[in-house]
ZALO-855560 format. One record per residue (C-alpha): x, z, y; residue in three letters. Coordinates in steps of 0.25 Angstrom, whole numbers, padded with zeros to 4 digits, always signed. Layout:
N
XZYALA...
***
This chain:
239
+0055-0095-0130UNK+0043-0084-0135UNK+0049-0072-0141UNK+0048-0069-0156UNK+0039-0059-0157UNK+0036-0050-0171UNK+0030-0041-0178UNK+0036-0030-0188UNK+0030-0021-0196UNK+0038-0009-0194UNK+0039-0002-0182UNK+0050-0004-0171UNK+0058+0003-0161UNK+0071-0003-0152UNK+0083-0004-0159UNK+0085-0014-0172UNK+0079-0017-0182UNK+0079-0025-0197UNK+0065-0032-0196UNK+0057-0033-0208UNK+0059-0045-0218UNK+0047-0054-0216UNK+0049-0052-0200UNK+0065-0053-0203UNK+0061-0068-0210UNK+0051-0074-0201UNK+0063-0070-0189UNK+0075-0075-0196UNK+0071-0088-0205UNK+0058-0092-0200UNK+0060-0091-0185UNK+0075-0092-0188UNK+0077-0081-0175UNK+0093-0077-0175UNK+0099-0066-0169UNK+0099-0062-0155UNK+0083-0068-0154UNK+0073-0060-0146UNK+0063-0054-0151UNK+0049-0046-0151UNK+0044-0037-0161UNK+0033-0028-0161UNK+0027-0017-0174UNK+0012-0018-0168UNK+0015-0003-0161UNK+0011-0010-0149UNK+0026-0012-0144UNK+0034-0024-0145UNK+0050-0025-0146UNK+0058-0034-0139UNK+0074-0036-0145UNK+0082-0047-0153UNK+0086-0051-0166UNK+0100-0045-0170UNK+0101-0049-0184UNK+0094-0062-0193UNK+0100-0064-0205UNK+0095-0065-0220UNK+0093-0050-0222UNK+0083-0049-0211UNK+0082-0048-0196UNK+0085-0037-0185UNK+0082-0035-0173UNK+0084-0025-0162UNK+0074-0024-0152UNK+0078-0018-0137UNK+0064-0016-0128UNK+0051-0013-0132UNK+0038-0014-0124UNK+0021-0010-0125UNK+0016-0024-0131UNK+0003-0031-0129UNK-0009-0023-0128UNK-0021-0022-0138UNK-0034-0025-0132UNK-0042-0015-0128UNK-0052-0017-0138UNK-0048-0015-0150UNK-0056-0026-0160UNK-0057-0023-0176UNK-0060-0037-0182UNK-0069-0038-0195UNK-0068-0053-0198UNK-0074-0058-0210UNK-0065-0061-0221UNK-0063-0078-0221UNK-0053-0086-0228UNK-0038-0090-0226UNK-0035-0094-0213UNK-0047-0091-0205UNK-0046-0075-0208UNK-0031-0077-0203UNK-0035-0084-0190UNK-0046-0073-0189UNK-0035-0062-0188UNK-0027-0069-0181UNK-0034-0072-0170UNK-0039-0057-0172UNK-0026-0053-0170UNK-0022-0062-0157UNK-0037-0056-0151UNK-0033-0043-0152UNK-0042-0038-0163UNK-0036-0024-0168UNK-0040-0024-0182UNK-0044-0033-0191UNK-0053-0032-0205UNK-0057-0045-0215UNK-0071-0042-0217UNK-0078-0046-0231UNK-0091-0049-0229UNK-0102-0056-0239UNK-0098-0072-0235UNK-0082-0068-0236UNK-0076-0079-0245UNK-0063-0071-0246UNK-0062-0060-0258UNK-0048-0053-0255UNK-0046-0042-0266UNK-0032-0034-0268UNK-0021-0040-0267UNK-0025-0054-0261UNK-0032-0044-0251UNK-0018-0037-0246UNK-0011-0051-0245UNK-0021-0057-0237UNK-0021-0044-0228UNK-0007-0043-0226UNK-0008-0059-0220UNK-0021-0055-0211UNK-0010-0044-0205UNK+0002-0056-0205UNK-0008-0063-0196UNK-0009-0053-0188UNK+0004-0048-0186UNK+0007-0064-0182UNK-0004-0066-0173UNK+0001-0051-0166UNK+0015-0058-0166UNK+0009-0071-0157UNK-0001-0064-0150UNK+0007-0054-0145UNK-0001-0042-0149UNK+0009-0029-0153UNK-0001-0021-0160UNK-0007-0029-0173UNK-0021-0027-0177UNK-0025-0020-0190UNK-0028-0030-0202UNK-0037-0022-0211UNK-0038-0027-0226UNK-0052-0035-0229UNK-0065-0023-0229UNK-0079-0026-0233UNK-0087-0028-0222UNK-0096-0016-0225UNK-0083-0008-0225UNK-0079-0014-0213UNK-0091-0010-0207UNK-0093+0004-0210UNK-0077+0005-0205UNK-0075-0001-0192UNK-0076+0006-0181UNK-0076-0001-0165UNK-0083+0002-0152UNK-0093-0011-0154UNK-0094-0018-0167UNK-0097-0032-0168UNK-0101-0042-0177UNK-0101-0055-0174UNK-0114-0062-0178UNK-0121-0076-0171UNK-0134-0072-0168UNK-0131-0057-0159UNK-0129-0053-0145UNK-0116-0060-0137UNK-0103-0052-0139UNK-0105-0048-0125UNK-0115-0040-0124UNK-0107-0026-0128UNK-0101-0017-0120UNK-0084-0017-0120UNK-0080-0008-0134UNK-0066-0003-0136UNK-0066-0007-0149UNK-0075-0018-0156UNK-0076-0023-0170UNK-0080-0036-0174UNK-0086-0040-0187UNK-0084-0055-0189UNK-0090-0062-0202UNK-0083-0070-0212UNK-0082-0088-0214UNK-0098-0086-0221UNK-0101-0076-0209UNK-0108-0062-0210UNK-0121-0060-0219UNK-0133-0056-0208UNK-0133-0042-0217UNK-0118-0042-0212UNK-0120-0042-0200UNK-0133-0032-0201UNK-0122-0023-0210UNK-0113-0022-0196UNK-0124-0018-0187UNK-0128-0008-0194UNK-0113-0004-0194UNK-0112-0004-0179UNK-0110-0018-0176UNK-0117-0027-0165UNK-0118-0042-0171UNK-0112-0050-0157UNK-0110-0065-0155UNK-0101-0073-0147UNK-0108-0087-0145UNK-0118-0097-0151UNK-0108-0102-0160UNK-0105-0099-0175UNK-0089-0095-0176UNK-0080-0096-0189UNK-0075-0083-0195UNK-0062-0085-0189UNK-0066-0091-0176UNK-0076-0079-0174UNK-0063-0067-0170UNK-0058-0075-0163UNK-0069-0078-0151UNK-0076-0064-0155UNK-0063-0056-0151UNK-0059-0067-0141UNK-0072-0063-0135UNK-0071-0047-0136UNK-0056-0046-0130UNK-0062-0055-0117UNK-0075-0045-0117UNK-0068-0031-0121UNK-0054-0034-0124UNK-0043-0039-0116UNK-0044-0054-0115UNK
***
């Protein structure tokens, strides 16, 4: 049986402790774990915890947690994602997929053909999910450090920024992805459902950018993270 592995948002030590509520629910009624189970937990400090449950009851859930260890290492390149702000489920596959490919920070981008306007408080609920997403892809993937989820930026903001070793944007018609030398740290500009307007891309080269394409086919928004960081962790990374 695999071990139940979490995350908490506060940081831990050995010894016991009363996990927070929405952790405390998803333990107790929705995986219905009982005293005495095993357990992981890691804090995204980069160690992970080993223990067992003690206590699950109504009031909440505590755990005391006896070993601790250096968890999964972060790629050696560190990747900031600027993917195009799209809708619904594809900007949640998007950083999720990020997230398991060992991007370090992610930002939404609002270019010209977004078609989501976030504004105020749909914008901070919709950021507080991106981060959910996160946090479960790291609890799946095994990752023990989560990568940053910044709230949405204008892509000329955005721009203006970022900072990376080689900074990419993908565009179809531009030299193979290849053809640059291994960076420490890249960033990769990747345009929304409608794509980036040309002045878009001429906008981030002037900022530093190389315009860069991985093969002859046209990718959706969401399927474009996923083969582009795919692609860098096998060339630079550690795939």
């Amino acid at each position: 049986m695999r071990l139940s592995r979490f995350f908490v948002d506060t940081p831990l030590s050995l010894g016991q402790h009363q996990l927070p509520e929405t952790q405390a629910h998803y333990i107790g009624r929705v995986l219905r774990h009982t005293a005495g189970d095993a357990v992981q937990l890691f804090d995204g400090s980069g160690q992970e915890y080993l223990g067992s449950l003690i206590e699950v009851g109504k009031k909440g859930v505590r755990v005391e947690l006896r070993e601790t260890f250096a968890g999964q290492a972060e790629s050696p390149l560190r990747i900031h994602l600027g993917q195009g702000l799209s809708r619904g489920e594809r900007m949640d596959w998007a950083i999720q997929k990020a997230t398991e490919l060992g991007a370090s920070e992610i930002s939404p981008i609002v270019s010209e053909r977004c078609e989501v306007r976030l504004k105020d408080e749909r914008a901070d609920k919709r950021l507080a999910h991106w981060r959910q997403v996160a946090i479960s892809a790291s609890e799946q993937c095994g990752r023990s450090v989560l990568p940053v989820i910044h709230p949405p930026i204008a892509l000329g903001e955005w721009l203006q920024r970022v900072e990376a070793q080689l900074k990419l944007v993908l565009h179809p018609v531009a030299e193979p992805l290849a053809s640059h030398a291994r960076p420490e740290s890249l960033a990769f500009l990747i345009g929304p459902e409608g794509g980036l307007a040309d002045a878009e891309v001429t906008q981030a080269q002037a900022a530093g950018f190389y315009a860069a394409r991985l093969g002859p086919r046209v990718l959706r928004t969401e399927t474009a993270p996923v083969a582009a960081l795919a692609v860098v962790q096998h060339l630079w990374g550690d795939f």
